[in-house]
N, C-alpha and C positions, 0 to 999 in steps of 0.2 A: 581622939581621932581614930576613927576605926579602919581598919584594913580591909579593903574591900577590891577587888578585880571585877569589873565589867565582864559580866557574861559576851560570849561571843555573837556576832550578828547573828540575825537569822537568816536562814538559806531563800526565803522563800523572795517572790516576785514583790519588787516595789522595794524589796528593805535591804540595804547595806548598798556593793558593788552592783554595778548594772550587768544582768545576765548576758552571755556569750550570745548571736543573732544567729538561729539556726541557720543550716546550710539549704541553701534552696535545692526545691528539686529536681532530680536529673531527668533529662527530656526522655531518655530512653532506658531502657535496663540493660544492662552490663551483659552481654551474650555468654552464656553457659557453655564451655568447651564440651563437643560433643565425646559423650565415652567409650570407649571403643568395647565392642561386646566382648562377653569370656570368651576368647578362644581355645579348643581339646588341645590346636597344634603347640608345640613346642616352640617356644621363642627364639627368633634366628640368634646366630651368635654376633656378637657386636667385632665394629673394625676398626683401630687394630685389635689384634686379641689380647685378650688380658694376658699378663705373663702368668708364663707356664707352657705345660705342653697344651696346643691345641690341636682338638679331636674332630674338626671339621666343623659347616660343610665344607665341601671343597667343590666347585669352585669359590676357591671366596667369594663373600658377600660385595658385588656392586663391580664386580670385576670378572671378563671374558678369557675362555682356556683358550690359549698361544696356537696359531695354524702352525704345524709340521714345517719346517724345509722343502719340504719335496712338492707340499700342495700348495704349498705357497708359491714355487717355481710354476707346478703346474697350471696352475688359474693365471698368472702372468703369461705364460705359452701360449695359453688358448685364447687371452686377448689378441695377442701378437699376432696370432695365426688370422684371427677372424679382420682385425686390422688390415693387415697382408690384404688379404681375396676383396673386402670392399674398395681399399685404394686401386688393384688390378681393376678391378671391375670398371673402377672411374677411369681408368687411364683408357682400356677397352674401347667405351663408349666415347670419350674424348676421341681418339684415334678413327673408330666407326664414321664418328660424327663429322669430322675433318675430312676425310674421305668423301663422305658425300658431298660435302662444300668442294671438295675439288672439281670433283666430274659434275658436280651441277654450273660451277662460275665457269668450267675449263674440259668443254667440251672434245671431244678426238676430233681432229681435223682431216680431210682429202688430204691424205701424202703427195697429189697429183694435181693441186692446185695451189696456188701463192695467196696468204692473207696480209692486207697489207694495210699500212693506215698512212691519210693524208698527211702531205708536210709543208709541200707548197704551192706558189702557183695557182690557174684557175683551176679551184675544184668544179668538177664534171667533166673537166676534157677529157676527150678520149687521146690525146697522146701523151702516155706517161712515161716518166723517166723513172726506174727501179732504182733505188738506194737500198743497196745491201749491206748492213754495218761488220763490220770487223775488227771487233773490239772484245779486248783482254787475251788470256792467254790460247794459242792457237792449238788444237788436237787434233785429233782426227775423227773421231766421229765417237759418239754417246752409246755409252757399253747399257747404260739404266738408267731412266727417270726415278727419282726417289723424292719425297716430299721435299726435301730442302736442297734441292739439287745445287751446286753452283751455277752465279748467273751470268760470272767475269768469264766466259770462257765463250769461245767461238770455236766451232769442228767445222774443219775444213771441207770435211765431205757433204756436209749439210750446206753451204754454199754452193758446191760444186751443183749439186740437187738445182737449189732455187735458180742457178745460170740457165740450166737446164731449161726447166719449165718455163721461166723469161726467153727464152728461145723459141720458143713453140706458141709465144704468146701475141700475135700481131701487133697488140695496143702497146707493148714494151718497144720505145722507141731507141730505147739507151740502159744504159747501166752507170753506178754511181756508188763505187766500191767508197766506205767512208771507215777509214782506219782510224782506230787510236789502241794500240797492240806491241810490245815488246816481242812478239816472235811466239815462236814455241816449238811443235815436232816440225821435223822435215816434212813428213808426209803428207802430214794438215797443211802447211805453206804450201806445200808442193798440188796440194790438192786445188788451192786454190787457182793457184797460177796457172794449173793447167785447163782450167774453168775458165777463165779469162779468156785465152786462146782460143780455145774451142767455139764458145763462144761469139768473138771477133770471126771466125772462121767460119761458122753457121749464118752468119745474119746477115753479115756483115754491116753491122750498127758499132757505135763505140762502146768503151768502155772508161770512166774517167773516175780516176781515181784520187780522193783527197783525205788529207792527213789530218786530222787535230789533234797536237797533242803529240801524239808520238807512233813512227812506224819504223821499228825498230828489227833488223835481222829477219826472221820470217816473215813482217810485214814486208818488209823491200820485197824480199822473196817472193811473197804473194801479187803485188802490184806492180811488179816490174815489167809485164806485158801488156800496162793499159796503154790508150789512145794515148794518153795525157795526164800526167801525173801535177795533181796542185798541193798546195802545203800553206795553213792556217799559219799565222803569227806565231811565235812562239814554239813552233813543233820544231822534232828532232826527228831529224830521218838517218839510215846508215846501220851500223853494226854488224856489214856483213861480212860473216865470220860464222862458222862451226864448233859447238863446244861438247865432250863429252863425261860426264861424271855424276859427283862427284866417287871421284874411289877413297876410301877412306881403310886405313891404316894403321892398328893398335898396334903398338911399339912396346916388344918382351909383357905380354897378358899377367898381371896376378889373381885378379878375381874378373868373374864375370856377373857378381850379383854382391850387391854393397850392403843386404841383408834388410831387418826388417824398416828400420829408420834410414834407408838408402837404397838407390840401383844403380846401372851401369854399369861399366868396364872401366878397372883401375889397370894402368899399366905404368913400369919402371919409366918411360921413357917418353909419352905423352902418345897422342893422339896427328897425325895428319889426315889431310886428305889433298886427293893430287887432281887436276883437271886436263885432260887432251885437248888441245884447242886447235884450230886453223884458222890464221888471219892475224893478222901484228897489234898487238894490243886485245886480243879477245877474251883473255881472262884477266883486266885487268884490272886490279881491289879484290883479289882473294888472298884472304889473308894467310892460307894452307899451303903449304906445298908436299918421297921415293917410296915402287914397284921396280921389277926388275925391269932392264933395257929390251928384254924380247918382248915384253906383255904392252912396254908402253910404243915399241914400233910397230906393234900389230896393230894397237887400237890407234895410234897414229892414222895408220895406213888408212883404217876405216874415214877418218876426218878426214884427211884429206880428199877423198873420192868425194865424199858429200861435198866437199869444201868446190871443189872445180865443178859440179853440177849446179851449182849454188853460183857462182861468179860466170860461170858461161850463160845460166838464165838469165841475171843481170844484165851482161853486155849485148847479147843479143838483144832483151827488151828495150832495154836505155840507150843501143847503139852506142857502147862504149867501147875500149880495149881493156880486152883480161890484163893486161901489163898493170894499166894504169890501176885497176880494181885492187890487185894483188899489191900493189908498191906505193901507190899514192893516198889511193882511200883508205885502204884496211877494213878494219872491224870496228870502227870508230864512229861514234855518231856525232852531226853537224847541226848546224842550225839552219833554219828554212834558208837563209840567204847564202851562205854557204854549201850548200846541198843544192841549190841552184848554178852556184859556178861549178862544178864537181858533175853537172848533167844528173844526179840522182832524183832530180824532180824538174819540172817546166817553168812554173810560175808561183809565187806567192798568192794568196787568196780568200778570202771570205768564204761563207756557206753560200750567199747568197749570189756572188761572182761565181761559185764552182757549180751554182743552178744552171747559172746563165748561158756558162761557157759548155756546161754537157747541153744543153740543148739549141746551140750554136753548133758542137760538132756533129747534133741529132738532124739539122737541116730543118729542126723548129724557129718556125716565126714567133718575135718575142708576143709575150702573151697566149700563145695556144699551146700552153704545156700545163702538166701538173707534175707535182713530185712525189709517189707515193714511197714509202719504207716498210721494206719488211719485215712482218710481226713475225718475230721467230720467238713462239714462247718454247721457255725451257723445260716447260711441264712440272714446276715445282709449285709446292703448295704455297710457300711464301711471295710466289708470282702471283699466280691467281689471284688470294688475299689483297695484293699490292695493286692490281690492274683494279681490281673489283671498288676496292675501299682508298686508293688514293695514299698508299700506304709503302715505304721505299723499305724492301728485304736487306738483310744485312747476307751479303752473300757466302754462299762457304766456299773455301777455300779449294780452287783445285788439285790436283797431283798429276802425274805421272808414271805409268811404268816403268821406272826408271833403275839404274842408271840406261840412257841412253844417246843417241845423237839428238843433237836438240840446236834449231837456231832462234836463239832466246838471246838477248840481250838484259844483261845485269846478273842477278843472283838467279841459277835454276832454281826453279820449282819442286818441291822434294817429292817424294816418291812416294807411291803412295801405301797408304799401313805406316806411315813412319811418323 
């Protein structure tokens, strides 16, 4: 038996193992990365840098050199600035532009004529009864029209005015003072009162005067020389009384500025404030109470004067006695039904009873009246808007020159700058 090994297959196709199934081929060729041409320049340095000392460039690669402090501030400033002058400019033209919306809705008026708008009654009659409102706090007359004027506020003297003119006017058959008013200066009360009078004295037509709501100390004051004084449900009539203040009091000062996180006056021993009053009960719910005895019988003195001017208009208009004013009534306010027995008003009433009855005391047959009311605008831009577009102002607030005499019922009114 011979020793023999089989030669190895042959390689070729058809003989031994079945050849490997070439690879099919590829739809497209495999894209050539483009190469980038010899560059002369010097190749940037890489980032970070390799360790060791590095020799630049500087600024590093892929990275901006830091702006200064100062220009950094300054390019901030110069937005600021430019920011600044475009918002001015907007407010400018905002403001321009308001303005013309004033005097285009809210024409200048004839100081020398009355604008009035319907209220009841037959409209087109020619016998009209004037309704002059007197309502919120009473002054004396309007130092500046200013866009936001306040609109709570009634000047006495501007009343006085519109009597006036209602005077001169044949077709005004009557007047129709219509209060809702806590008081306010002497003067302004006084002003109107004395309008009333004059008035009744000139024409000799009525004047009839009705409450809603509230006619308090100056109001009295102002209306105590109508024909006929009527009072709506609910109303409070009375407080007449003179109050002067407040005077206020820093008791032993330590600082007069509380620093940056604080103001005011700090003092050992607190703070008062003291009120002059005339009338029993006229300051009363202040929670403040000492000046010396000569400063407080001087300004005393002054209240009282005003105090006795103030209760002799009263009894004379209301035909009462100063006794009873000074001891029985006071300074105190009533309710219509009580201010009825008290003679401080006639009758209880409606709006539409208090038409009735002034043109009953006008010697109008029912049905041939009308009731017009006076359009007293304040001249503020938030009136205008408000008349124009149906649109109620939030009013601002009024002040006073104060401290001063004042017939105001409840808390005065602060002063103004304060």
């Amino acid at each position: 038996m011979s020793d023999h090994t089989p030669p190895p297959p042959p390689d070729g196709p058809g003989q031994g193992s079945p050849p490997a199934e070439p690879s099919p081929p590829r739809p497209w060729a495999e894209p050539t990365p483009p190469q980038a041409p010899p560059s002369s320049q010097q190749p940037q340095a890489s980032w970070p840098p390799p360790a060791g000392w590095y020799a630049g460039p500087f600024p590093l690669p892929g990275m901006v050199a830091k702006e200064s402090f100062w220009g950094a501030l300054g390019r901030t400033a110069a937005k600021s600035v430019v920011a600044v002058g475009v918002a001015g400019a907007g407010i400018f033209c905002v403001v321009v532009l308001l303005a013309g919306v004033l005097a285009a809705l809210n024409p200048p008026r004839d100081p020398d004529s009355l604008a009035t708008d319907y209220v009841a009654g037959a409209r087109g009659n020619g016998n009209h009864l004037l309704a002059v409102p007197v309502r919120g706090l009473i002054l004396g007359e309007e130092q500046e029209r200013g866009l936001f004027a306040p609109t709570d506020v009634t000047y006495g003297y501007e009343v006085q005015r519109e009597l006036e003119l209602a005077a001169e006017d044949n077709s005004v058959k009557g007047v129709i003072l219509e209060l809702d008013t806590p008081g306010g200066t002497i003067y302004g009360s006084r002003a109107i009162a004395d309008a009333v009078a004059t008035y009744r004295e000139r024409t000799g037509r009525p004047v009839l005067a009705w409450v809603s709501g509230l006619a308090a100390s100056g109001g009295m004051y102002a209306m105590s020389g109508a024909s006929t004084i009527l009072a709506d449900h609910g109303t409070l009539v009375g407080s007449i009384g003179v109050i002067f203040g407040p005077i206020t009091h820093y008791d032993q000062v330590v600082a007069t500025d509380g620093g940056i996180l604080g103001g005011g006056v700090e003092t050992r021993n607190g703070i008062t404030e003291e009120y002059i009053t005339a009338g029993r009960g006229k300051d009363l719910g202040n929670p403040y109470r000492p000046m010396t005895e000569e400063e407080r019988a001087t300004l005393q003195q002054g209240v009282d004067r005003s105090y006795g001017d103030f209760v002799a208009t009263v009894a004379e208009g209301r035909d009462l006695d100063r006794s009873a004013i000074v001891e029985q009534i006071g300074a105190l306010v009533y309710d219509e039904a009580t201010a009825v027995d008290l003679g401080l008003v006639d009758e209880v009433a409606n709006r539409r009873t208090t038409y009735d009855r002034a043109a009953e005391l006008a010697g109008l047959r029912p049905g041939n009246w009308q009731v017009k009311r006076v359009d007293r605008d304040s001249g503020s831009l938030l009136d205008a808007l408000g008349a124009r577009f149906g649109l109620e102002a939030t009013p601002a607030s009024p002040c006073v020159q104060g401290p001063q005499l004042l017939a105001v019922h409840g808390t005065p009114p602060r002063a103004c700058g304060q």
